[in-house]
N, C-alpha and C positions, 0 to 999 in steps of 0.2 A: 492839256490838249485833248480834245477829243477824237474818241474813234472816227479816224475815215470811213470804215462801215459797221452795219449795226444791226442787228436780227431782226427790231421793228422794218428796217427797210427793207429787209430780205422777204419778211413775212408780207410788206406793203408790195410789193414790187412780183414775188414766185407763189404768195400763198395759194391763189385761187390754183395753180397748178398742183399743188402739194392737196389739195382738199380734192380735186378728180383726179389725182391718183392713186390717192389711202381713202378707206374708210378710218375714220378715227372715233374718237369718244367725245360727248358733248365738253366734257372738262378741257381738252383740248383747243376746242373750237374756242371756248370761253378766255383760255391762255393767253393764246395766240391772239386773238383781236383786241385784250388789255395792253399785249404789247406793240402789234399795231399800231393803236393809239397813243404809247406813252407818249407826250412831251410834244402832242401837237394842239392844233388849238382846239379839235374836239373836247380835250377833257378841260377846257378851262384853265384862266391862268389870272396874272397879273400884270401890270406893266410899273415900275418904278423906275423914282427919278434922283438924283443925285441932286442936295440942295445948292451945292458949289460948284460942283459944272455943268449941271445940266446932262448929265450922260443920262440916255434913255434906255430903258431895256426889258425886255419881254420875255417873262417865264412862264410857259406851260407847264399844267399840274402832269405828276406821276402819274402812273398806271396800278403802284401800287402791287402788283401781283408777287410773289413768291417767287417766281419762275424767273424774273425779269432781271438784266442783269446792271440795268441800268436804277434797283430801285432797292438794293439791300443795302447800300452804307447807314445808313441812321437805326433799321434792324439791331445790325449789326452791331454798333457801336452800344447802345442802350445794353442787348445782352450781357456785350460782354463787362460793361458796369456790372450790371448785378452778380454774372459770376467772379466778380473782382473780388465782392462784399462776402463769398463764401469759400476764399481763399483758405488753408486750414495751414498756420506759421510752420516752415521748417520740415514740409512734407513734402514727398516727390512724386510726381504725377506723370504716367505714363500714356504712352499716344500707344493703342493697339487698334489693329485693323482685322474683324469676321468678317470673310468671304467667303461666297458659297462657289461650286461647282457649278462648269458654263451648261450643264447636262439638266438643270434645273431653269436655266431661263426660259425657257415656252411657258414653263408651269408660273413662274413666277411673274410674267406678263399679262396671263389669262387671270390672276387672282391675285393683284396686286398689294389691296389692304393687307388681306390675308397672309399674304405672304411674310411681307416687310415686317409683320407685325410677328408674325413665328420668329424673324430673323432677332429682333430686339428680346424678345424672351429669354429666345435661346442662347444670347451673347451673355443677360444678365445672370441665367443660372447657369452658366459654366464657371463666372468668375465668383457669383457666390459660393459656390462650391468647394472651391480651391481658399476661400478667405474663410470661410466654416472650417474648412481642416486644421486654421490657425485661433479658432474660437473669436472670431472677430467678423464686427458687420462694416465691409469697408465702402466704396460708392463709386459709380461708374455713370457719365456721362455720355448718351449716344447719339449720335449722329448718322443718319442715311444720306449717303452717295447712292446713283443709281449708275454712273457712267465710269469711264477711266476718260485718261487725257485724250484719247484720239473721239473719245463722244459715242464710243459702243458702247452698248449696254452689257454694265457689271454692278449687277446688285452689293453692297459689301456696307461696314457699320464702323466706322472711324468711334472711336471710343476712347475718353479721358478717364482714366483710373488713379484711385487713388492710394499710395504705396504704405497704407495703412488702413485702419479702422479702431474701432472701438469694440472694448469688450463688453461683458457683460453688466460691468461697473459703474458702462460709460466713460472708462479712462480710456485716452488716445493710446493705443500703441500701432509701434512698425512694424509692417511683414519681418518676417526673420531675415530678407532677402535683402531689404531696403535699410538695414541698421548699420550704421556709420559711413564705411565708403562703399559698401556693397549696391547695385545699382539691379538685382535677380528683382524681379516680380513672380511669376510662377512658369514650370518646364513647358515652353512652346508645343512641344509635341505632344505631350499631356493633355492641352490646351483644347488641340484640335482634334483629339478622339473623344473628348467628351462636347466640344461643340458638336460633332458632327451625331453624335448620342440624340444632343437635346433637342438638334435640330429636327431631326428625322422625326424623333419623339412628338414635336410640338405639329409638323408639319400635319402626321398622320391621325392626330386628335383634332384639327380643326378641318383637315379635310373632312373627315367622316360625318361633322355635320351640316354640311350643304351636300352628304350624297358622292361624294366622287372617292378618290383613293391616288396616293402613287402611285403614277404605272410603273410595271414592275421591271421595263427593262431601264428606269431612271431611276428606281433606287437600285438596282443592282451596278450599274453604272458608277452611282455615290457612293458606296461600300469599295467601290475598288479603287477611290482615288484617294490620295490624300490632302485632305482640307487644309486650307493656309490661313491660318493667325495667325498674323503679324506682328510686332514686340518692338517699340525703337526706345532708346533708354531714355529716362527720365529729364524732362528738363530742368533746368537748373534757375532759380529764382521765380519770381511771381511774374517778373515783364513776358519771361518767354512762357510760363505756362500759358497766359493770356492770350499771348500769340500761337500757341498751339492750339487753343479752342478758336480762337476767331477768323482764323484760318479755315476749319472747316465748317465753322456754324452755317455758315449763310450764303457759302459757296453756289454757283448754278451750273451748270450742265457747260458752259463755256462761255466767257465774258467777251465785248465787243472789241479787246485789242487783240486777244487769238484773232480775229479775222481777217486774214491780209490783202482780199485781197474777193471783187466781186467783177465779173464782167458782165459785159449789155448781154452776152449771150447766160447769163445766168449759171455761169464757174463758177464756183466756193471754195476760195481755199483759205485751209485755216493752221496754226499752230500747232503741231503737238508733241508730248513727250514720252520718247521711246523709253521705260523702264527698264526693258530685258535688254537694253543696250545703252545702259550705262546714265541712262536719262537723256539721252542724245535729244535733243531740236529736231522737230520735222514737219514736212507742209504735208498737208495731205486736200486733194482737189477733188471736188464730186461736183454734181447738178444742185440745185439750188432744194429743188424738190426733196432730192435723196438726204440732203443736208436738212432739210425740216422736217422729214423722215424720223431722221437720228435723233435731234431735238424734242421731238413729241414724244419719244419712248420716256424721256426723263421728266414728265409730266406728274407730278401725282394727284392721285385721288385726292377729291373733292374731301375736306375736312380731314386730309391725314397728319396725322403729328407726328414731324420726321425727328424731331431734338427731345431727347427724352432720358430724363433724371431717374436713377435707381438707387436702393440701399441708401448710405449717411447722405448721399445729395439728391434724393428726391425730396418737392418740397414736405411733404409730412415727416420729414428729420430737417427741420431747420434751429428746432431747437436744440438737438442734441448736437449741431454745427457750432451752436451759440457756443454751449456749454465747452465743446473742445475747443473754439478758440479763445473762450479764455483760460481755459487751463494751462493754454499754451503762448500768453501773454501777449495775443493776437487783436484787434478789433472784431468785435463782435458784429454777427449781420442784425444791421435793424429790423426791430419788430416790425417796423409797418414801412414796405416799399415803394418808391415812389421811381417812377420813369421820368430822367430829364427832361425837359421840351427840348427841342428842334433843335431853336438858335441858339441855346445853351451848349448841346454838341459840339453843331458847325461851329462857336466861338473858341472850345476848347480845340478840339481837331485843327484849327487854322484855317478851316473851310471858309472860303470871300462869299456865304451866302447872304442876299442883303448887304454886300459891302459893297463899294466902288471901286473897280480897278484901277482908277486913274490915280484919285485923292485919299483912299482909303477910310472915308466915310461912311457913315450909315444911308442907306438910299432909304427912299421916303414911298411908299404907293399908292398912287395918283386915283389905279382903276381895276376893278376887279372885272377879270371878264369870266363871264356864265358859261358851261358849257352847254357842249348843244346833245340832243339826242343821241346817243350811240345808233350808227348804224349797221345794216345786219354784214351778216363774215362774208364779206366783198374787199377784198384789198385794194383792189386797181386805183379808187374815184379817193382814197384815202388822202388830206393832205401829206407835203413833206412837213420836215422836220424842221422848227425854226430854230437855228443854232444864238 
């Protein structure tokens, strides 16, 4: 079933009010009208037919964008193949979550690349750090969130770790922590004094070369709090590691079934979950505006690379990936990668794209329709949505 409502129609329907209320960024404007448009007939589509009964039906092209929430499954899916292919046998893999301080958000809005990009540094050399002390190069997997569930902005770096490495040999060994039924990766509190080291470190080397600096009552501020790195234990088998990466890979700032609910006068109310109470369910209702507000802070920069591979799993150790899994009597990742097609996906996933709901046939297309012009960030004149 699909969403009764949908942020392209939030965005068709309050945008023009959301753009004379903020000033925003060209990237924004750019976002925001890709999804607009997803999935009408501006960007083009198809119409196919069913050879057995004739059922007719009309699919508009994606939008395509990063942002959109209606356009990461096949993203998604494809990724998480490939990270299937550098599974490492018999190894346990930890979900931890770098968060920085709310006393640092102005700074990290005004200097987004820049920041995000400190923030991935400094996650990957706190955990190398602590895998050096074990004479071992182990790999970490990163991920930027820029939101929590109620859609405020909170910068923080979901990260897949791996409860081992390799030494200097190239032989696979386990943290001391991860050997047998032991489930430690390294001391949480440890964690976060030397995140907050590396962070500060990295922050005030790339501020200094565009001219600016920490101001000093926001790192005194940072010094007096204590940073929270997060630690959940290992998952157990390959299915749920998978599901622990694809879970957050391609996550967006809030999907269209959070939405519950839109009125003519332009309410938004949406889903969210309470953490500091237990993960409690809750609605929370704003202006439509305030609401794409919210949404456009979780915007990023133009060419930024939010998923990002370090130590044994970035790709320039793919081979020494090979080499451990077969050591470890595992399938090795092939040399040369290849990305599924489309309907190869949808067919494994069970996805009816190109099928017929009635007869379960392949439908057949009759006509390709052209798109037209995009035009400029006006939402009102926008077609609806053909379902």
């Amino acid at each position: 079933m699909r969403p009764k409502h949908e942020i392209g129609q939030i965005i068709r329907d309050w945008g023009d009010d959301f753009f004379d209320s903020y000033p925003t960024v060209p990237q924004v404007r750019k976002s925001f009208q890709a999804m607009a448009l997803c999935r009408t007939s501006l960007l083009g589509g198809h119409v196919e037919v069913c050879p057995e009964c004739g059922e007719v039906r009309v699919s508009y092209n994606s939008c395509r964008d990063r942002h959109c929430p209606k356009c990461q499954n096949k993203e998604r899916e494809a990724w998480i193949e490939m990270r299937r292919e550098e599974i490492i046998p018999g190894t346990k893999y930890f979900h931890m979550v770098f968060t920085i301080p709310d006393c640092f958000h102005p700074l990290a809005i005004a200097n987004q690349a820049l920041f995000y990009t400190c923030m991935f540094r400094a996650a990957w050399a706190t955990l190398r750090k602590f895998f050096g002390k074990q004479g071992l190069q182990g790999g970490m997997t990163g991920i930027l969130h820029t939101w929590g569930s109620n859609l405020f902005y909170h910068p923080h770096i979901h990260c897949i770790v791996t409860g081992g490495g390799v030494d200097r040999d190239g032989a696979w060994q386990h943290l001391k922590g991860c050997r047998g039924n032991s489930n430690f990766l390294f001391p949480v509190p440890a964690l976060s004094k030397v995140f907050r080291a590396k962070m500060l470190a990295a922050l005030t080397k790339e501020l200094a070369k565009i001219g600016t600096a920490i101001p000093k009552d926001v790192r005194k501020a940072a010094m007096s709090k204590d940073w929270v790195v997060f630690s959940r234990p290992p998952a157990k088998g390959v299915n749920q590691v998978l599901e622990y990466i694809g879970r957050y890979a391609y996550r967006v700032a809030i999907s269209n079934s959070r939405i519950r609910n839109v009125t003519a006068g332009g309410m938004v109310t949406y889903d969210w979950k309470d953490y500091r109470n237990g993960g409690k369910h809750k609605e929370m209702t704003m202006h439509a505006k305030e609401f794409l507000h919210l949404f456009s802070m979780h915007i990023l920069p133009p060419a930024f690379v939010r998923i990002r591979h370090y130590g044994l799993l970035s790709p320039s150790n793919r081979e020494k990936v090979r080499q451990v899994q077969i050591q470890l009597g595992g399938t090795p990742v092939p040399k040369e990668r290849k990305k599924k097609p489309y309907m190869q996906i949808c067919a494994e996933k069970g996805w009816n794209i190109g099928i017929c709901l009635n007869c379960k046939c392949s439908m057949i297309i009759v006509e390709i329709i052209a798109p037209t012009r995009a035009p400029p960030v006006k939402f009102t004149n926008l077609p609806m949505v053909h379902l």
